[in-house]
Each structure stands twice: as C-alpha cells, then as structure tokens.
MIFI-360512 format. One record per residue (C-alpha): residue number from 0; residue in three letters; x, y, z. Coordinates in pm, whole numbers, plus 50000, padded with zeros to 5 digits. Layout:
BEGIN
[NUM ALA [X Y Z]]
...
END
This chain:
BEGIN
[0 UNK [26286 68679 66684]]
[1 UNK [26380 68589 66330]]
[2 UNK [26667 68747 66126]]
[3 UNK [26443 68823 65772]]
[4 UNK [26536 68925 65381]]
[5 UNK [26370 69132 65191]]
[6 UNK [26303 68880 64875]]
[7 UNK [26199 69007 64505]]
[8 UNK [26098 68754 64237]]
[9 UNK [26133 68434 64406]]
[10 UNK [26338 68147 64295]]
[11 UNK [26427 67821 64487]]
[12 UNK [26749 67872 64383]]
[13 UNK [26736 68190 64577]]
[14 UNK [26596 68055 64890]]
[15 UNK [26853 67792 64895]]
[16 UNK [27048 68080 64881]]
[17 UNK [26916 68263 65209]]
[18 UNK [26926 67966 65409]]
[19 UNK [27246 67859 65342]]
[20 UNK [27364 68247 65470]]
[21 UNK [27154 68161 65802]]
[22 UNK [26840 68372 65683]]
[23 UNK [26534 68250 65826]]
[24 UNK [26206 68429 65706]]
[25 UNK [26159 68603 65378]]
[26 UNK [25953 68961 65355]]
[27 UNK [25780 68871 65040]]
[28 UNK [25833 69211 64791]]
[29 UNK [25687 69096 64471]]
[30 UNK [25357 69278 64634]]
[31 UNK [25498 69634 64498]]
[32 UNK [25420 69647 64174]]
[33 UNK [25067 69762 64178]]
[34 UNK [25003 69609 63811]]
[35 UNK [25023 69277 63950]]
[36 UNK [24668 69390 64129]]
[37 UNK [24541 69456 63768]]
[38 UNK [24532 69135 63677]]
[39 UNK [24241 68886 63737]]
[40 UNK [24224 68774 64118]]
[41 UNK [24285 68402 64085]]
[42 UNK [24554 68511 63830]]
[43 UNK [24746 68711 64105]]
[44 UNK [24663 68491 64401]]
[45 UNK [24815 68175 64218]]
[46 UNK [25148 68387 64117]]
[47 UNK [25157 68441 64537]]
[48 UNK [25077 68105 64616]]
[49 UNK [25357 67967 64422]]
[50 UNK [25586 68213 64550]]
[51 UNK [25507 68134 64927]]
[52 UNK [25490 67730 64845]]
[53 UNK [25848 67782 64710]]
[54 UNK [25968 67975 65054]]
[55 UNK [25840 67751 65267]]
[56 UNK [25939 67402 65077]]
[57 UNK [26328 67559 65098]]
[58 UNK [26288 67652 65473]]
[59 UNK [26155 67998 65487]]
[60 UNK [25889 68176 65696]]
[61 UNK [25718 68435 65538]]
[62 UNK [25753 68726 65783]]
[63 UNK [25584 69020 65594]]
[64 UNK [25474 69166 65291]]
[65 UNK [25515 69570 65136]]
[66 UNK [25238 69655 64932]]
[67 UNK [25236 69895 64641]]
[68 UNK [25480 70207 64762]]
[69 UNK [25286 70503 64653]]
[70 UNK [25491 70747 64456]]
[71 UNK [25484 71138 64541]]
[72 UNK [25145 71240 64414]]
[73 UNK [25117 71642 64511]]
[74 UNK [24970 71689 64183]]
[75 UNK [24718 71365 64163]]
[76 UNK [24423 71376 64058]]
[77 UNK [24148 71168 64203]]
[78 UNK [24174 70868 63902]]
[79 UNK [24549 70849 63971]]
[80 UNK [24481 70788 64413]]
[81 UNK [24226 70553 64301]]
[82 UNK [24433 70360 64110]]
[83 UNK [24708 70346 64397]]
[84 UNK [24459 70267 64687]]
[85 UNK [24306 69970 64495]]
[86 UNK [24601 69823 64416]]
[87 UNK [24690 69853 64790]]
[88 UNK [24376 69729 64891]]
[89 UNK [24344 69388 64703]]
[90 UNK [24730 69345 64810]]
[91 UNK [24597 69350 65159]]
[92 UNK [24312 69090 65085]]
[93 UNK [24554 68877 64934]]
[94 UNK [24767 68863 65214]]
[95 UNK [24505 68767 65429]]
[96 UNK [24386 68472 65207]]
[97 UNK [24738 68341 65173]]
[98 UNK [24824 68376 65555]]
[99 UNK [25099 68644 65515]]
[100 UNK [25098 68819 65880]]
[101 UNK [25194 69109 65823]]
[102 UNK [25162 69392 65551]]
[103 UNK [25325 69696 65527]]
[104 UNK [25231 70039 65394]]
[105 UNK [25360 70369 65328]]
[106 UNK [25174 70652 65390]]
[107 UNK [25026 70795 65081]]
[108 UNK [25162 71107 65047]]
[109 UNK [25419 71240 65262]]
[110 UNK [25556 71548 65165]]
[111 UNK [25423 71798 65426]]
[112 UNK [25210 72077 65371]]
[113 UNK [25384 72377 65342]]
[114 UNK [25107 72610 65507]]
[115 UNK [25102 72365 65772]]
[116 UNK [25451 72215 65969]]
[117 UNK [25298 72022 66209]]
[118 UNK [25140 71835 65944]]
[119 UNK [24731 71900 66062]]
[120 UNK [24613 72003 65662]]
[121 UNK [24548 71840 65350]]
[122 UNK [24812 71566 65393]]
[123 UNK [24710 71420 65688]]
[124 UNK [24373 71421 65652]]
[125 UNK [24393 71227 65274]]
[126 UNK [24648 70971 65490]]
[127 UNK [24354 70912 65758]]
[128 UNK [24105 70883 65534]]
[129 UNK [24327 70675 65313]]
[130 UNK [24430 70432 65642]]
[131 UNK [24115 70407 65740]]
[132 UNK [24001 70290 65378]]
[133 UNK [24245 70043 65354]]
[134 UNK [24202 69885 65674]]
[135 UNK [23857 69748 65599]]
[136 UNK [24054 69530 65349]]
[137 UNK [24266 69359 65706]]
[138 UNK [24150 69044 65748]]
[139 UNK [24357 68766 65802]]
[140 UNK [24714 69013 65801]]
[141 UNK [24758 69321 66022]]
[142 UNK [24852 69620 65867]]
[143 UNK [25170 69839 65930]]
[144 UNK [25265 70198 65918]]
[145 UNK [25608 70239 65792]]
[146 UNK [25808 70568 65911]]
[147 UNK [25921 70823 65600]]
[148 UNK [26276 70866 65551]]
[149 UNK [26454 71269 65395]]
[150 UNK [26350 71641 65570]]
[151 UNK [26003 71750 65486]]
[152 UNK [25823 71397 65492]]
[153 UNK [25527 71245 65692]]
[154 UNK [25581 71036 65946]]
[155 UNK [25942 71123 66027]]
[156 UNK [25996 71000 66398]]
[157 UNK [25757 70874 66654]]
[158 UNK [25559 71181 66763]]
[159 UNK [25433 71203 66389]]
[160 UNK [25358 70834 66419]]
[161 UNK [25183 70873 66740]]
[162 UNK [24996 71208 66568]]
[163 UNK [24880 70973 66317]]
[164 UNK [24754 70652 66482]]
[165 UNK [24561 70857 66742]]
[166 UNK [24386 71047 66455]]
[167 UNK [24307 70694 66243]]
[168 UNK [24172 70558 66562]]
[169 UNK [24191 70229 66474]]
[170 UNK [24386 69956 66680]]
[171 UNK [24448 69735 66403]]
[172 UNK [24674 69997 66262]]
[173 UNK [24975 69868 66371]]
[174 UNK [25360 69977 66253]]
[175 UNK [25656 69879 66089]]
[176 UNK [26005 70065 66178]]
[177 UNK [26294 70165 65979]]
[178 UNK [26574 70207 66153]]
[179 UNK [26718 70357 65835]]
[180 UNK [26482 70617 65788]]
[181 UNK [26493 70683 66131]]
[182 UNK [26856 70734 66151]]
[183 UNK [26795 70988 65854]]
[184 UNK [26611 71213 66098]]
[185 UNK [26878 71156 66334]]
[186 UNK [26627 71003 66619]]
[187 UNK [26711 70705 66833]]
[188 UNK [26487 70398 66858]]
[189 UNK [26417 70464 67223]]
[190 UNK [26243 70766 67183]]
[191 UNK [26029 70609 66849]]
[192 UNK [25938 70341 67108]]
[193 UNK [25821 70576 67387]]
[194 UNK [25563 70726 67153]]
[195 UNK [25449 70387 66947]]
[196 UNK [25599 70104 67121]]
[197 UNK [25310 69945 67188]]
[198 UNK [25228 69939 66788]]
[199 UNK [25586 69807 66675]]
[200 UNK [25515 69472 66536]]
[201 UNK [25798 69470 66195]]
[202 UNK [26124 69595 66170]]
[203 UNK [26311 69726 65819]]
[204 UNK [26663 69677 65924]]
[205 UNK [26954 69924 65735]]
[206 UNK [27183 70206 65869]]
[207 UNK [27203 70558 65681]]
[208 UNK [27359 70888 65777]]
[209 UNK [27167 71262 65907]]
[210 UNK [26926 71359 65604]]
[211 UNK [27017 71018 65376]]
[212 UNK [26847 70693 65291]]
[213 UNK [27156 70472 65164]]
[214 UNK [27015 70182 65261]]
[215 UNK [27335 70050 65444]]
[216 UNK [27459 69767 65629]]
[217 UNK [27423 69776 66019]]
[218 UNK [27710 69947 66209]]
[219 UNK [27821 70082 65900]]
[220 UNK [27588 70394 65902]]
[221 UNK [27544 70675 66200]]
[222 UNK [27247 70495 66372]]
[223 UNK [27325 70393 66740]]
[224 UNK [27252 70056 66725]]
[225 UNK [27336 69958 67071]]
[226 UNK [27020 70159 67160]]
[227 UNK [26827 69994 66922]]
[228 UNK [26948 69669 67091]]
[229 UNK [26860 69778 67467]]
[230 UNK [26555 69939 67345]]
[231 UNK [26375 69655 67172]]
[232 UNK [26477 69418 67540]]
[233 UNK [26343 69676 67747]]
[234 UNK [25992 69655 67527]]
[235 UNK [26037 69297 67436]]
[236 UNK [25989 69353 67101]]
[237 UNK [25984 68957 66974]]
[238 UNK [25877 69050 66564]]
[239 UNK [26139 68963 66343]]
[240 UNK [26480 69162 66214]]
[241 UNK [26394 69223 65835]]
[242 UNK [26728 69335 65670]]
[243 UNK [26663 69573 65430]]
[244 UNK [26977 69700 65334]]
[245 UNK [27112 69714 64936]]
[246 UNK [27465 69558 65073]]
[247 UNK [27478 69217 64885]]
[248 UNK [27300 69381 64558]]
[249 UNK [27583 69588 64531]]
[250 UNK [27841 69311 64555]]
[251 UNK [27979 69089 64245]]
[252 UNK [27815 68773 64165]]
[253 UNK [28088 68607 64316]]
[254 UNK [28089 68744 64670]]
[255 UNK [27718 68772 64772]]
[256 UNK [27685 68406 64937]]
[257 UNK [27949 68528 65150]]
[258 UNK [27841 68885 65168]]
[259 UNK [27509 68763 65275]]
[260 UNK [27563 68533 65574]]
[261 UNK [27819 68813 65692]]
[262 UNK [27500 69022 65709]]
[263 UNK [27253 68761 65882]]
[264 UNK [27533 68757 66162]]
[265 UNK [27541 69141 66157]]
[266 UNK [27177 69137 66199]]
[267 UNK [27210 68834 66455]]
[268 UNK [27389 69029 66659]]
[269 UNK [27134 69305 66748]]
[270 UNK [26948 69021 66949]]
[271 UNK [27268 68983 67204]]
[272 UNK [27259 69172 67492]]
END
C-alpha cells in the first residue's frame, strides 16, 4: 500500500511539497471540472500529460483520478445529464490513454426516491443505465463506485453498494470507499467489506461524525478506525490510502509542511497492525 493526496492544479513546487511530508502517490483531481472535457481532445490530453510528467519527475505515483462529481440534478432535464455523462465519459478515456489506474465516480444522482426507500425506482435505474454507459468508455483504467455521504443518499453503506453492482452486472465496475462518508452513516468498514469486499480497489481516507461530511483528519472524527485497520488485513486490501481530508487547507501558510507530514504518518499508521 501507498499513503496518497488528493492533488488539485499541479505544481512541482507542490509535489516537492508532498514528498518531502512522506506522501507517495498523488490522486490526480484536476479531472472534476467537467469544462476541461469541452475543450478539444489533444487540448485536454496535453494539460493531463503535463500534469502526470510533473508527478512523476518529483517522485509521485499517480494512484487515481475523480471525474466530474455530478451535482444534484432532481430537476434535469435530458440536455443537462448529457452534458454531465460526456464529460464523465471522455474523463474516463483519458485516463486510459494516459495510464491513470484508476477512476472514480459518483453516482449520478443520489437523493433517493421518496415513493421508493429501498431505492428500486427512478434513481436507480438512471444510475444503472448511467454505469453501464460509462463503462464502455473503461479501457486502459478501471472504474470505481464511490459511497454517498448525508441521510437520504444513494449508495449509503455496503448493502446499497452491493444492490447496485449486482443490478449493473458488470465486473469491471469496481469501488472506491470513503471512510468519511461511511462514518456519516455510522457503519463500520467491516460490514462495507462483507457486502463489496471483493470490489474495494481505492480508498478516500477522512473521519466525520453521525449524519456529517467534515472531511476530517483520521482519529479525529467518530469512525472506528482500528476496524478499518483489522478489516482491510483480514481482506488484504493492498490499494493505496488516499487522504482526503481538508486538514492542511485549513491551516496557515506557515504550518502546512508540517501539518502535512503529521498527516502522512496519521495515515501511515492505519497499515500497522
């Protein structure tokens, strides 16, 4: 395993940065903004390249990318999803030309259906058909599920995750946890792992409390992390530990270099035993 950053915009100044705080693989976010996928292809592929040259030159692995996070679109109409799923689409290409392994999705609307708890409606069915669009785009990256954070999402906890891959049918749909939204829903990682195990290939790494996404440092949160470290032994779960926490953002200038390798041995720690 690899202790991973989540990396906006980046610099070499800012790699230097991460290695120097013990970081070792980057999860490449500049994939977000769905504009970029508006531009012309060699246009966006080149601003990747670049990006990826400049990680790896400083000592970086590229670990993962997030593509385009789809905003809440009850009220979309069918010009708005479009734009959304294409944008997600061509981010997926990309990463497969430019040997990114992994690429991360959220569903694409997740509030639930209020006729329907248990999710089977509207919802789900636009997220299988929308998953199964999307993965015709895989080729050269594997694609991964990321679980919803808050109380009437999709994909809260394993079961919903299990609910979901079964009904895609597709084993190249693969998934990404967040321990923070996890912890939001008050679920441990063992009992995500007995549902999906098997699909776990990238970790988001952050604590939170019961019904919040803050986006916290490990240990600093509710989430029992010494299950999450005796869970991901027992399933020998060897993807890497992406921090995504907002701890060193918040911090002054002048304390993130520290602030930041007293993460990476935060996150280092969840490999011990």
């Amino acid at each position: 395993m690899l202790v991973s950053k989540n990396g906006d915009g980046i610099s070499r100044e800012g790699c230097r940065a991460m290695v120097a705080a013990g970081w070792q693989a980057i999860d490449l976010n500049d994939t977000c903004e769905p504009s970029l996928f508006y531009k012309e292809e060699a246009e966006y592929l080149a601003y990747l390249e670049k990006a990826i040259a400049t990680a790896k030159e400083e000592g970086l692995v590229i670990g993962q990318c997030h593509a385009p996070m789809v905003r809440l679109l009850k009220n979309s109409n069918e010009e708005e999803r479009e734009y959304w799923i294409t944008a997600i689409e061509r981010c997926i290409a990309a990463a497969g030309k430019l040997g990114i392994p992994y690429t991360v999705v959220h569903p694409f609307e997740y509030e639930w259906n209020s006729q329907s708890p248990e999710g089977l409606g509207p919802v789900f069915d636009l997220n299988v058909a929308y998953l199964r669009r999307i993965l015709r785009a895989a080729e050269g990256t594997v694609v991964c599920l990321e679980n919803m954070p808050g109380r009437r999402v999709f994909l809260k906890g394993g079961m919903q995750m299990r609910m979901m891959l079964d009904a895609v049918g597709d084993e190249r749909l693969m998934v990404c946890l967040d321990t923070g939204h996890l912890f939001s829903q008050s679920e441990k990682t063992s009992a995500f792992f007995e549902r999906v195990g098997d699909r776990v290939k990238v970790t988001h790494i952050h604590d939170t409390c019961p019904d919040e996404d803050h986006h916290l440092p490990v240990y600093v949160g509710r989430g029992d992390w010494e299950d999450f470290k005796t869970t991901i032994k027992k399933y020998g779960y060897t993807g890497n530990l992406n921090c995504e926490s907002s701890f060193v953002r918040r911090m002054h200038p002048a304390f993130r270099a520290e602030a930041s390798a007293m993460e990476c041995r935060w996150v280092k720690s969840l490999m011990e035993s």
